[in-house]
Residue, then its C-alpha position, 0 to 999 in steps of 0.5 A: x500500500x502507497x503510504x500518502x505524502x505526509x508533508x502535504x497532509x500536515x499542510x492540511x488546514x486544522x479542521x481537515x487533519x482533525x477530520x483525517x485523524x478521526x477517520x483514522x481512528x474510527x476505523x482502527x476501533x472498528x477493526x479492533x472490534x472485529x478482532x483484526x490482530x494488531x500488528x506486535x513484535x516479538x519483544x512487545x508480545x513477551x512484554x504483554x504476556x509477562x504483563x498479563x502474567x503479573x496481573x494474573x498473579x497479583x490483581x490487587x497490585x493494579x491502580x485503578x485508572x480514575x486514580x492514576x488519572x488523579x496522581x498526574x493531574x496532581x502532579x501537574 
């Protein structure tokens, strides 16, 4: 597939980007939803089981993700 040129994309006006970026992003839910596999390395993939596999052994060490978003605008 012929990648499009970026540069003339970025010289896009503002409301035409933020229109391409939604599009974009419907589609990747949208093949995400009818479980189209996400393209992962290797490396990724062995992160993401040993994250799983933490997670499975300890649940209760998870922060829930309403608190996490409180500590960074905390921190801010």
């Amino acid at each position: 597939m012929a990648v499009p040129d970026v540069q003339k994309l970025l010289a896009l006006d503002l409301q035409t980007r933020l229109e391409l970026v939604q599009r974009l992003w419907d589609s990747i839910i949208a093949d995400a939803n009818t479980e189209a596999e996400l393209p992962l390395s290797v490396e990724e993939r062995v992160l993401l089981d040993e994250r799983l596999r933490e997670d499975d052994e300890n649940p209760d060490a998870a922060i829930p993700w309403a608190e996490v978003k409180e500590r960074l605008h905390r921190t801010q």
